[in-house]
N, C-alpha and C positions, 0 to 999 in steps of 0.2 A: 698442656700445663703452661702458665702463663702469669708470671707475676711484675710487681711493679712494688717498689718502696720511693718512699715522696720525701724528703726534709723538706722543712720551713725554718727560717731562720727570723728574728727581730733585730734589724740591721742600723743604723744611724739613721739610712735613707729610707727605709720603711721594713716592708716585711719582703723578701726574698723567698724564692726555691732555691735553696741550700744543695740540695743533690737528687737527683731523678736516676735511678735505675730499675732498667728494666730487662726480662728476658721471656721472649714469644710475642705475641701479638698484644702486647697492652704497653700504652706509653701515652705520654702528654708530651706538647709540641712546646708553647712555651710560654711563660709567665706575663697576663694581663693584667691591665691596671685602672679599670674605666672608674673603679673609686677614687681614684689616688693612690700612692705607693706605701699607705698605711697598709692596704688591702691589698693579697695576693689572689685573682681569678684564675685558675686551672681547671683544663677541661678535658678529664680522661676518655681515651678513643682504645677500641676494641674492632681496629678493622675488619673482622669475619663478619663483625653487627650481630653475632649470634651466637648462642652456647647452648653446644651439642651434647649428646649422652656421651659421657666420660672427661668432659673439659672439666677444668680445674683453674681459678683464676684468685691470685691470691695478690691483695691489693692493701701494704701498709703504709700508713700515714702519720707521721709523727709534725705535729705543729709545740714549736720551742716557744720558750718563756715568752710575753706579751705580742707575741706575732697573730694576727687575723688572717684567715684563707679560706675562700669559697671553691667550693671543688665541686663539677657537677659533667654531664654526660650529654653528647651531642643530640642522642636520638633515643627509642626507647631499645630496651637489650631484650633480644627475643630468645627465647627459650625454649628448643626444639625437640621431637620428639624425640626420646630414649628407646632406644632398639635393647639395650641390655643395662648399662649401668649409667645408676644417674649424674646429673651435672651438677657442680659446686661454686657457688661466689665468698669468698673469704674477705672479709676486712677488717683490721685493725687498726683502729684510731687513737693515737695516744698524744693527750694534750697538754704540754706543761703551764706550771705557773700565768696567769691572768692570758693565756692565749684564749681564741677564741676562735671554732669553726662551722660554718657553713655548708652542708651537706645536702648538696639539694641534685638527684640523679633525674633524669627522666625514667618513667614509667618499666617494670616488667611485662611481658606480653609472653606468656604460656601457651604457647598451643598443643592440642589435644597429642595427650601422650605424653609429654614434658615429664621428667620426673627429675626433683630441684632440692638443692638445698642452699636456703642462704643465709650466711654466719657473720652478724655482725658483732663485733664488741669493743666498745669505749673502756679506757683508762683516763680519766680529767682528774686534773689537779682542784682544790676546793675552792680554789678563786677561779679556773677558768670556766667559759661557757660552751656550749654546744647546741647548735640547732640541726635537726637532719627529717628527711621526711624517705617515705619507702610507699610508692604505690604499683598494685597489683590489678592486672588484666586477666581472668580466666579465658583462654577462648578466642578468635578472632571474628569476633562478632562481626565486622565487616565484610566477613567471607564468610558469611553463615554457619560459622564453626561455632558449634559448644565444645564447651569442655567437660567432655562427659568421661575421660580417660586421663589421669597422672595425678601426680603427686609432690607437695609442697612442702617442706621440710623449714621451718623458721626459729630461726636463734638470735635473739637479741640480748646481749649483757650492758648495763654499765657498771663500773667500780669507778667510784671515785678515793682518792689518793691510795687506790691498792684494795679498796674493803668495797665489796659486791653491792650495789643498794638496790639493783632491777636487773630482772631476770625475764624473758618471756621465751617460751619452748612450745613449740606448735605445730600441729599436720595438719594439713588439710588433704584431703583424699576426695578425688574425685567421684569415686564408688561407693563412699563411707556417705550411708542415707542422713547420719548425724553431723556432716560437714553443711549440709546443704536446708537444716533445720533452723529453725528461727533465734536458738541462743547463738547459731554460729553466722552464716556467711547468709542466709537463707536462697532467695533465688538471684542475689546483686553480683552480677558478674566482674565488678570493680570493688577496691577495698585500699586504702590507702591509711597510714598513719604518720603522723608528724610526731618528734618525742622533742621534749626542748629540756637542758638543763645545766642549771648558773646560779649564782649567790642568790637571782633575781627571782626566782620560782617561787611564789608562794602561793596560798588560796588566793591570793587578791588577784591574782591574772583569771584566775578559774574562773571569777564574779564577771570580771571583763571582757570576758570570750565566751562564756557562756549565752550571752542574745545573739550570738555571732552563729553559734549553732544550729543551722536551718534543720527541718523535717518534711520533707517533702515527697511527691513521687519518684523523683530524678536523682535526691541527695540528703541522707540523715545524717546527722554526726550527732559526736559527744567529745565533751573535754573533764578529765582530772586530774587530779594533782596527786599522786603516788605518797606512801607517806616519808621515802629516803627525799623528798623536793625532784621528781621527776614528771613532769608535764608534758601528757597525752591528749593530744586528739584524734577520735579515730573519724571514718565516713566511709558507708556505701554510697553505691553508685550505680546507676545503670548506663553511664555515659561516662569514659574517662576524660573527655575535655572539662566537662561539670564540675569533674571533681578535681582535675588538676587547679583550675582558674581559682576554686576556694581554697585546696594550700596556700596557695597562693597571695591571696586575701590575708588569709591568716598570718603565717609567715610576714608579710609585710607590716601588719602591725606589731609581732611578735618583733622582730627582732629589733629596735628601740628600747622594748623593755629587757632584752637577756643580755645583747651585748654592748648596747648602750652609741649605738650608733644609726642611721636612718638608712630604711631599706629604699634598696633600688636595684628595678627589674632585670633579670639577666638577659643579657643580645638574642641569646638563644630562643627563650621565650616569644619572642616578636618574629622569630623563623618560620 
């Protein structure tokens, strides 16, 4: 078990980490600022690199009134086979008045046997925004692994000022013939979504990002607009660099229009 709670604060001199506590193997070392001290960078670390059948990692984040904070993950988080009971990532994001955050993790990587759950859920205030993206590895294709054994467990909520507007609840099973069929995952070993949502949401992004959308061998997407103002784009893959590099993309022109300020590349990225 392993948890962590973040404050952020909106300070005179910019936006601070207010309080960091942590207990087990999860912690952030300490507050960046390559935007400026409007912008708080933190980069949560998980020294094991790994989560085993039975881990439990419970990760809250509370961003105060007008403060901005990009929070994201060294490397990608590998998810090991489950001998008996499965592993859990919990996170709770709660954003007050006009703050605004930044959620950008590197990659899950499952390998065969994994059996997972992972529970996200947003509470935003109606002026503040949120951009976050969640991509998915079946398999170590690298090492010639399929992932032909485990199982995926996905929760994503938002509520904004308390009232529920997006829900998503989902399995994926590695043995379920209907996981692996063309309404769902079909044979794309990668699967990534980006969700964004702010005053700024509206059909008119969806017109904007919709050319953006490629359809290719390598990488499909789509984008919509949810009807509570919550802004989806999904994409397979057969290559997760492919499809990292197009959040990417995206993401970078996204975040001008949500949270009103100009994107620029994380250190990490260029690793």
């Amino acid at each position: 078990m392993a948890k962590l709670n973040l404050l952020y604060e909106r300070t005179p001199i910019g936006t601070i980490l207010k309080s960091s506590l942590h207990e087990g193997p999860l912690r952030v070392q300490k507050a960046l600022y390559p935007e400026g001290d409007d912008i708080c960078h933190t980069v949560i670390i998980h020294p094991p690199a790994g989560i085993a059948g039975g881990d439990t990692l419970d990760i809250q984040v509370s961003v105060a009134k007008d403060a901005h904070v990009v929070l994201s993950t060294p490397s990608a988080t590998k998810w090991y086979k489950s001998f008996k009971n499965p592993a859990t990532q919990a996170i709770q994001f709660e954003l007050g008045e006009g703050a605004k955050l930044d959620w950008l993790p590197q990659e899950n990587l499952f390998f065969k046997g994994a059996d997972s759950n992972l529970l996200t859920k947003l509470d935003l205030a109606s002026s503040s925004s949120f951009i976050a993206w969640d991509a998915m590895m079946l398999g170590r294709h690298a090492s010639g692994e399929e992932w032909s054994k485990g199982r995926i467990h996905i929760l994503n909520e938002i509520r904004r000022d308390g009232k529920l507007i997006w829900i998503e609840n989902g399995n994926i099973d590695a043995e379920d013939i209907y996981s692996r069929s063309l309404p769902q995952l079909g044979s794309w070993p990668v699967c990534v979504t980006l969700w964004a949502v702010g005053p700024s949401c509206s059909n008119a992004l969806v017109d904007i990002f919709a050319d953006m959308m490629p359809w290719t061998d390598s990488l499909r997407a789509g984008v919509t607009l949810m009807p509570q103002g919550v802004l989806l784009v999904r994409a397979v893959s057969n290559d997760i660099e492919i499809a990292r590099n197009f959040m990417i993309d995206v993401w970078t022109k996204l975040r001008p229009m949500v949270h009103g300020v100009p994107a620029q590349p994380l250190r990490l990225w260029a690793s």
